[in-house]
N, C-alpha and C positions, 0 to 999 in steps of 0.2 A: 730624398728617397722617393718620394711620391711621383716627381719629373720624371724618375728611372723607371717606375714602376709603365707608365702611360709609355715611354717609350719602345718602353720592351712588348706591352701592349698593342702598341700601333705596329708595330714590327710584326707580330703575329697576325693582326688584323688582314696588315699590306701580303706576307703571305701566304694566306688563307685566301684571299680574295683572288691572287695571282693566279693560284690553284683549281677555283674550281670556275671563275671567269674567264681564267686567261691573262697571259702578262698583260701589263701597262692600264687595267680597268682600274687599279687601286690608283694608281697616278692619275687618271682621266677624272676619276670618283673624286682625289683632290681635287684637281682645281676645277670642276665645277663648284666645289663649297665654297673656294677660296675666292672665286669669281663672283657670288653671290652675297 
């Protein structure tokens, strides 16, 4: 349940960020974490 919850979270997160940055900065915003 917890998985689902963060999911559904990230999901909101990805787009809210889309929104008010612009697509693909949540995508870009991964992988520089993912990079690091």
């Amino acid at each position: 349940m917890k998985a689902y919850a963060w999911s559904v979270t990230g999901r909101l997160l990805v787009d809210l960020l889309d929104h008010t940055a612009g697509p693909g900065t949540a995508a870009s915003l991964l992988g520089e974490i993912l990079d690091a």
